[in-house]
N, CA, C and O atoms as a GROMACS GRO file, in nm:
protein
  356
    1UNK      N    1   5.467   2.897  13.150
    1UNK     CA    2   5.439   2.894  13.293
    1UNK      C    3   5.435   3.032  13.353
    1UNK      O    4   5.476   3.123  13.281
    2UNK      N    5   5.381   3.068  13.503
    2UNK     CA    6   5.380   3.181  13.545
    2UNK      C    7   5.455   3.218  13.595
    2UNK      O    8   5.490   3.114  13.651
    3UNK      N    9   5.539   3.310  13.637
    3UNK     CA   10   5.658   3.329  13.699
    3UNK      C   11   5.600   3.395  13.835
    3UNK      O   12   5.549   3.507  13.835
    4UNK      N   13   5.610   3.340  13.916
    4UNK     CA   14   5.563   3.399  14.078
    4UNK      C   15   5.648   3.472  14.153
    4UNK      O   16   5.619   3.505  14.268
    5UNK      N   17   5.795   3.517  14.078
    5UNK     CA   18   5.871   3.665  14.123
    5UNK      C   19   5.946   3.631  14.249
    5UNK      O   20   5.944   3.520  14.301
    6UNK      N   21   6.011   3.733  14.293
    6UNK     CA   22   6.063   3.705  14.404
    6UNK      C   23   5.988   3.651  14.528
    6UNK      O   24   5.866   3.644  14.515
    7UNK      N   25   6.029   3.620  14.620
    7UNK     CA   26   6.018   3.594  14.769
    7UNK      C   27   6.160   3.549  14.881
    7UNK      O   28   6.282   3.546  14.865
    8UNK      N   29   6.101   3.531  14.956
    8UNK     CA   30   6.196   3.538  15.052
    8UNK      C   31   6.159   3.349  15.143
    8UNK      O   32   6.049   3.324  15.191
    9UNK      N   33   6.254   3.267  15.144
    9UNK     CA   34   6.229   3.161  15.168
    9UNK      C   35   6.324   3.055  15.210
    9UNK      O   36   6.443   3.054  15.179
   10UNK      N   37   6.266   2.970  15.280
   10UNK     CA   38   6.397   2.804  15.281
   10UNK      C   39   6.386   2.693  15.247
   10UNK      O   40   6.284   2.632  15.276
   11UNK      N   41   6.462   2.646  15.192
   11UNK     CA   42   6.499   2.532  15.098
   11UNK      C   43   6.575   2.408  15.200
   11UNK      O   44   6.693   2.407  15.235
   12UNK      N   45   6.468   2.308  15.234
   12UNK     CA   46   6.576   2.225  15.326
   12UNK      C   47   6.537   2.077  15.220
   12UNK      O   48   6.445   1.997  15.201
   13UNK      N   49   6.685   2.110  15.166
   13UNK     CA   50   6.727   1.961  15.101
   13UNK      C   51   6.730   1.824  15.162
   13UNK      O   52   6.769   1.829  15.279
   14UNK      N   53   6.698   1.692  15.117
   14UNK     CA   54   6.642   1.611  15.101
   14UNK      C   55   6.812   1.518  15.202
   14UNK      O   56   6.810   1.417  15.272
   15UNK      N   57   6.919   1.598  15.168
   15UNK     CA   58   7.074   1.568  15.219
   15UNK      C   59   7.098   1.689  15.313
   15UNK      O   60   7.206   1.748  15.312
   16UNK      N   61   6.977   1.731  15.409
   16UNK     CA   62   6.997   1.775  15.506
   16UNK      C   63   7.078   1.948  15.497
   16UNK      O   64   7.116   2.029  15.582
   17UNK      N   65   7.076   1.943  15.361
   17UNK     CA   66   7.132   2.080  15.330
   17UNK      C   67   6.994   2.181  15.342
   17UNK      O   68   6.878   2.143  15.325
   18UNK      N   69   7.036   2.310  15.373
   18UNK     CA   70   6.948   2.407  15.373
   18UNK      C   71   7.006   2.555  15.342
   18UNK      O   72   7.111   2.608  15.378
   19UNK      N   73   6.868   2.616  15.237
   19UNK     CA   74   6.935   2.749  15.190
   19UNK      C   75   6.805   2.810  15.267
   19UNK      O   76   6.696   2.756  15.291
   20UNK      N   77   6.871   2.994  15.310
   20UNK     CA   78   6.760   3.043  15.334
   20UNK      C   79   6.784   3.182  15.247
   20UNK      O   80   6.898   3.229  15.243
   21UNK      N   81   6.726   3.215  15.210
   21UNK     CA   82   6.682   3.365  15.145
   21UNK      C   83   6.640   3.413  15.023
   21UNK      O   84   6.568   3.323  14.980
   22UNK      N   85   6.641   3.492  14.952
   22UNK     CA   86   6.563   3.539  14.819
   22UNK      C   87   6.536   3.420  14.712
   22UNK      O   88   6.625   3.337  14.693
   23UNK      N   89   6.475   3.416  14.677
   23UNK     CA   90   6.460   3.306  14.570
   23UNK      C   91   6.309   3.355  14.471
   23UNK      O   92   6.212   3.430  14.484
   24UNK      N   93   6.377   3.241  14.352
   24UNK     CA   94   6.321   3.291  14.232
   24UNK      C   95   6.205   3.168  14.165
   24UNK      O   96   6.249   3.095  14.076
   25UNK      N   97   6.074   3.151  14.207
   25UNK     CA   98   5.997   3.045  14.192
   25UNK      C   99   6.070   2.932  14.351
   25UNK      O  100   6.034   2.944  14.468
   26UNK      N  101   6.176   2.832  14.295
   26UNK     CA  102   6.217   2.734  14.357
   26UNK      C  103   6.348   2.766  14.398
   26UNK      O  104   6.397   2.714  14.498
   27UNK      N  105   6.428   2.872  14.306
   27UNK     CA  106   6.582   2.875  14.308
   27UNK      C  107   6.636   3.003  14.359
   27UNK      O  108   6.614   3.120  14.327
   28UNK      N  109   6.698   2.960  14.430
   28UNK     CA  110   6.811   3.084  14.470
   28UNK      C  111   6.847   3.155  14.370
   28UNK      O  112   6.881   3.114  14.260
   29UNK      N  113   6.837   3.302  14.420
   29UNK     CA  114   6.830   3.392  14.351
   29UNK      C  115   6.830   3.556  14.422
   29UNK      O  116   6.732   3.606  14.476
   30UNK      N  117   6.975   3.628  14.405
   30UNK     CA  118   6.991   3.731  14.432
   30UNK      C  119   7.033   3.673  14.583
   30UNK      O  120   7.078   3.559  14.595
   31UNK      N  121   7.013   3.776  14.715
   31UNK     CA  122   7.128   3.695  14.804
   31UNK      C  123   7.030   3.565  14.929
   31UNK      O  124   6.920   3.544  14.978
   32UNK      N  125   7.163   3.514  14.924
   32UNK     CA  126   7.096   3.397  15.093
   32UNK      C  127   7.192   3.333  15.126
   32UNK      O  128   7.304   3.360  15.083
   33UNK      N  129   7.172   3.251  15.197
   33UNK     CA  130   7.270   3.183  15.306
   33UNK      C  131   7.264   2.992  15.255
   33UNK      O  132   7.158   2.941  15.218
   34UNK      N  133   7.345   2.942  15.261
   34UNK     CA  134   7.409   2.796  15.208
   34UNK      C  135   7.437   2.767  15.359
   34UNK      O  136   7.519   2.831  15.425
   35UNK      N  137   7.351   2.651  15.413
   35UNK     CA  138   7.470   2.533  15.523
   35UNK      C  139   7.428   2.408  15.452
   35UNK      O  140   7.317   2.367  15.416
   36UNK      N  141   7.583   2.348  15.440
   36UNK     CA  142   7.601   2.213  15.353
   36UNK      C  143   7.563   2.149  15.534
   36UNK      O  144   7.583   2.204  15.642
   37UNK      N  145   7.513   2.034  15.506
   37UNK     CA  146   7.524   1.912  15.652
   37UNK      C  147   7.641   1.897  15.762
   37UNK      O  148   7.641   1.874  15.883
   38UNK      N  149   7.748   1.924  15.659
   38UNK     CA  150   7.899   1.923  15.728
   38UNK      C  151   7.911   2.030  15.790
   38UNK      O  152   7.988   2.026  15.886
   39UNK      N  153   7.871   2.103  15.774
   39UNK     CA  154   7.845   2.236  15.860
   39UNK      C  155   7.927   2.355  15.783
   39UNK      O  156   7.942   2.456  15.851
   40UNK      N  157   7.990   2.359  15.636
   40UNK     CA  158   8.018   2.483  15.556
   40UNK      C  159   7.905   2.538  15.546
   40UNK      O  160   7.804   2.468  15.536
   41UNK      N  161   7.899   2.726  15.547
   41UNK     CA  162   7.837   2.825  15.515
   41UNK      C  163   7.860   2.901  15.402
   41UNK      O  164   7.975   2.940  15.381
   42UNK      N  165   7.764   2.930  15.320
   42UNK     CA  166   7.843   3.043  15.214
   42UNK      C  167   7.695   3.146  15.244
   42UNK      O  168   7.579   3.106  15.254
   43UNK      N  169   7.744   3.283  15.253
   43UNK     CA  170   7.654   3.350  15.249
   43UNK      C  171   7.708   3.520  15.166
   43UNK      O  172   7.790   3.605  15.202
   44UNK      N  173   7.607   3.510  15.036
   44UNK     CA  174   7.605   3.614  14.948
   44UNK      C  175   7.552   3.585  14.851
   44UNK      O  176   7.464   3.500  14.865
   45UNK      N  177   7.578   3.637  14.707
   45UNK     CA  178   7.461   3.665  14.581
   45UNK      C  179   7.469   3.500  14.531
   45UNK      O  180   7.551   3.408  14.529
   46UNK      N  181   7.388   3.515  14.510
   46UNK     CA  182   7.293   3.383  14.387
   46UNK      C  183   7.272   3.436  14.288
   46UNK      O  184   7.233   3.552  14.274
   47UNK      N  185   7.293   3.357  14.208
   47UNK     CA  186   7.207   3.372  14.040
   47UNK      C  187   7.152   3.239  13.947
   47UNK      O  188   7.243   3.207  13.871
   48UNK      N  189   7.095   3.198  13.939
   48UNK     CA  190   7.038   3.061  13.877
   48UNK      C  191   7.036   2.949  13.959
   48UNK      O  192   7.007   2.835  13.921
   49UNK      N  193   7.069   2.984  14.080
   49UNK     CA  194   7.089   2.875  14.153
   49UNK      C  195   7.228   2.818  14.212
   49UNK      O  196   7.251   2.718  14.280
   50UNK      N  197   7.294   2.896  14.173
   50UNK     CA  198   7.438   2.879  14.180
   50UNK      C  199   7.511   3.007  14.278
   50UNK      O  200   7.445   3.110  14.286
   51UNK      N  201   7.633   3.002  14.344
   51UNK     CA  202   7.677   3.090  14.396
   51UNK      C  203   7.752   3.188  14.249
   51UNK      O  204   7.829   3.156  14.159
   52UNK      N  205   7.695   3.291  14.281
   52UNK     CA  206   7.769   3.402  14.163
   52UNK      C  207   7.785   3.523  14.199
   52UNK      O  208   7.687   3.592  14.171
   53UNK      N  209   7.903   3.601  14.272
   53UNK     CA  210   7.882   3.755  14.246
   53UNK      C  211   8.013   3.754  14.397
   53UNK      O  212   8.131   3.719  14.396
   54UNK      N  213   7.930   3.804  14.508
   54UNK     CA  214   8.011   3.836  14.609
   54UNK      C  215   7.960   3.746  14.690
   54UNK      O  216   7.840   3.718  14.682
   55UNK      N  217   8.081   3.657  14.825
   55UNK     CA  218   8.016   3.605  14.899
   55UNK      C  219   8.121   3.535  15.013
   55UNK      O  220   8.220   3.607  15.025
   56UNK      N  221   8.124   3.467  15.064
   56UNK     CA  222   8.215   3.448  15.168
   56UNK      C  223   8.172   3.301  15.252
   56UNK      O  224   8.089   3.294  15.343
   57UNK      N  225   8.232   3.218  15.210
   57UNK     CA  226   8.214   3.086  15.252
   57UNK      C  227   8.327   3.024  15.370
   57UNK      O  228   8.450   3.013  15.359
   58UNK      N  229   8.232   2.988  15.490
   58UNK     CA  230   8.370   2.903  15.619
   58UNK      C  231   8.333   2.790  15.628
   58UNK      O  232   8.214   2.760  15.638
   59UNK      N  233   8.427   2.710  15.627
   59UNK     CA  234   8.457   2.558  15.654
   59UNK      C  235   8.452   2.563  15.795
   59UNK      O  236   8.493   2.664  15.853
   60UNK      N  237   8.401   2.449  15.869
   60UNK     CA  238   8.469   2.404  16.008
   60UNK      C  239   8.577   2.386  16.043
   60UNK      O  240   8.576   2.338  16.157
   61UNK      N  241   8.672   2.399  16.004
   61UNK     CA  242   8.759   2.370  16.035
   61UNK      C  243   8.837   2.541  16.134
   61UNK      O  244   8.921   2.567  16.220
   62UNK      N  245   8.709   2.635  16.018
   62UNK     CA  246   8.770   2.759  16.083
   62UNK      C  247   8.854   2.823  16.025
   62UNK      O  248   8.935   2.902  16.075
   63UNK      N  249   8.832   2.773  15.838
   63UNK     CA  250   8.900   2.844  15.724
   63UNK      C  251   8.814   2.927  15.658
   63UNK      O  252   8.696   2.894  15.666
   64UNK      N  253   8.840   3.032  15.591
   64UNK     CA  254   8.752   3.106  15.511
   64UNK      C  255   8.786   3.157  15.418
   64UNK      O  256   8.897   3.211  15.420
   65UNK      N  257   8.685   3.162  15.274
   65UNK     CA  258   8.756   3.284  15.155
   65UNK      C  259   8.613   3.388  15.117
   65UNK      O  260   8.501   3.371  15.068
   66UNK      N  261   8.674   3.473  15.157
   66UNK     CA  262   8.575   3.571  15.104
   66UNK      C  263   8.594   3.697  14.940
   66UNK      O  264   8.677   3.780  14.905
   67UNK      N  265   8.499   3.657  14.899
   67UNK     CA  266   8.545   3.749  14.774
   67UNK      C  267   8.468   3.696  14.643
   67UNK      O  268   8.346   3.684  14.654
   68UNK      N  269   8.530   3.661  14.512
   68UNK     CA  270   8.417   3.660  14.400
   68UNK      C  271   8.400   3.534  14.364
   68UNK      O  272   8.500   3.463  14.363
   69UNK      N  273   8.264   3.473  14.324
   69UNK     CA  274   8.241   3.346  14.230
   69UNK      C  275   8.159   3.364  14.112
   69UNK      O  276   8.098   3.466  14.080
   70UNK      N  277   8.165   3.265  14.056
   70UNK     CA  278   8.139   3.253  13.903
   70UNK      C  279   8.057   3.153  13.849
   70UNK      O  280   8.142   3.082  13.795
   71UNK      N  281   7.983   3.116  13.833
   71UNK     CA  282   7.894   2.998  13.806
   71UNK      C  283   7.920   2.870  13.932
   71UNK      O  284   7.964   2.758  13.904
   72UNK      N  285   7.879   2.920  14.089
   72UNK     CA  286   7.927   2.810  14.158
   72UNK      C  287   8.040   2.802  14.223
   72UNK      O  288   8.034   2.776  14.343
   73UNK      N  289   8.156   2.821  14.167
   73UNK     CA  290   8.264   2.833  14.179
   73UNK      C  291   8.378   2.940  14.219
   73UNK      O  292   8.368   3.034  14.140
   74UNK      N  293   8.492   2.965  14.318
   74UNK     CA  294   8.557   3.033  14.342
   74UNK      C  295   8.620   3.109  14.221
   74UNK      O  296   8.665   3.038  14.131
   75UNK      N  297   8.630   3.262  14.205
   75UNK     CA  298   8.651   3.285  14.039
   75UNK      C  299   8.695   3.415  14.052
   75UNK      O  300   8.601   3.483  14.093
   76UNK      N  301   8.799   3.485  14.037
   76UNK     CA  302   8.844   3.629  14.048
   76UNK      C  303   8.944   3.657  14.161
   76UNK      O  304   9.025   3.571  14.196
   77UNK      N  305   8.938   3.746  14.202
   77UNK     CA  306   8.953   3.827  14.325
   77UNK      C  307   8.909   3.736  14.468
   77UNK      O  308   8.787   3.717  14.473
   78UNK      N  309   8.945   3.708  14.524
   78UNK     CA  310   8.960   3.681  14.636
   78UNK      C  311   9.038   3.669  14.781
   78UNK      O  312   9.160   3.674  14.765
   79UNK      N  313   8.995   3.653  14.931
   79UNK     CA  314   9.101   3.614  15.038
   79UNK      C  315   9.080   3.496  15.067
   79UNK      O  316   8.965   3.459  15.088
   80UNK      N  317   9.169   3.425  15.072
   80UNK     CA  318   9.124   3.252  15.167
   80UNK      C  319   9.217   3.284  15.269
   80UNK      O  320   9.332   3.324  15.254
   81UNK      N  321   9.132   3.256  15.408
   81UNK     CA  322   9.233   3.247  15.541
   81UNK      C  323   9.242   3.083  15.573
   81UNK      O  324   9.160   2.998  15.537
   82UNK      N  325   9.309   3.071  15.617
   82UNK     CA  326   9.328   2.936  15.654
   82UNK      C  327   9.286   2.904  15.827
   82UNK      O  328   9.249   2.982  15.914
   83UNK      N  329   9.301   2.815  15.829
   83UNK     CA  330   9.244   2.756  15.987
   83UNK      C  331   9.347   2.771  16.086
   83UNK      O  332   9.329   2.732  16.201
   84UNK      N  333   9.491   2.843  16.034
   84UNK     CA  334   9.607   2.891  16.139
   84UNK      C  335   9.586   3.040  16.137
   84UNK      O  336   9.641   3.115  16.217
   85UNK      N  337   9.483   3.092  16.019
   85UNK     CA  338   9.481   3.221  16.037
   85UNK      C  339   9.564   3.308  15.963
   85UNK      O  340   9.571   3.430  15.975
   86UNK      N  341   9.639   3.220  15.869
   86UNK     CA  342   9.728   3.260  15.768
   86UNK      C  343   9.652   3.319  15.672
   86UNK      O  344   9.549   3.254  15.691
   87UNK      N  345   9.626   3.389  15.589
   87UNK     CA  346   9.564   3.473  15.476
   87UNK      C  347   9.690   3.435  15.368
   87UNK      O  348   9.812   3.452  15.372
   88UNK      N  349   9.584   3.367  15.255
   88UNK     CA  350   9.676   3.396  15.123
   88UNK      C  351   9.522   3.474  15.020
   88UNK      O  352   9.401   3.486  15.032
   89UNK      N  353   9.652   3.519  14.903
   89UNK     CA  354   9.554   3.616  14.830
   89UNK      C  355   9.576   3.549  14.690
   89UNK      O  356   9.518   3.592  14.590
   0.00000   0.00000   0.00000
């Protein structure tokens, strides 16, 4: 197949989810922005489609962790604040 390279784009899922930024053919790729329906944000690097590298995701509730993931997943180094504003590391 041809590989049509970067661009810059949005992805509004079928469950009301929507990604906006760099992408690779169809997939996120290198950095963009995640809102799940519920209204969580994650915004930083992509790689295959997955959250991977640096990035910083808030819940509604008005919690947040910013710092490293790994295939998707929270993974390394990180801060999570909580929704009282408490910071654990």
């Amino acid at each position: 197949g041809t590989n049509p390279g970067f661009r810059v784009g949005e992805i509004r899922l079928s469950n009301r989810d929507i990604y906006f930024g760099t992408l690779l053919g169809n997939t996120p790729e290198g950095s963009g922005r995640y809102v799940w329906s519920d209204g969580c944000t994650y915004d930083g690097e992509w790689r295959r489609g997955m959250r991977h590298g640096q990035g910083k995701t808030m819940w509604p509730s008005g919690a947040t962790y910013e710092g490293e993931y790994s295939g998707g997943y929270i993974y390394g180094e990180g801060t999570y604040t909580g929704s009282d504003n408490i910071v654990y590391k």
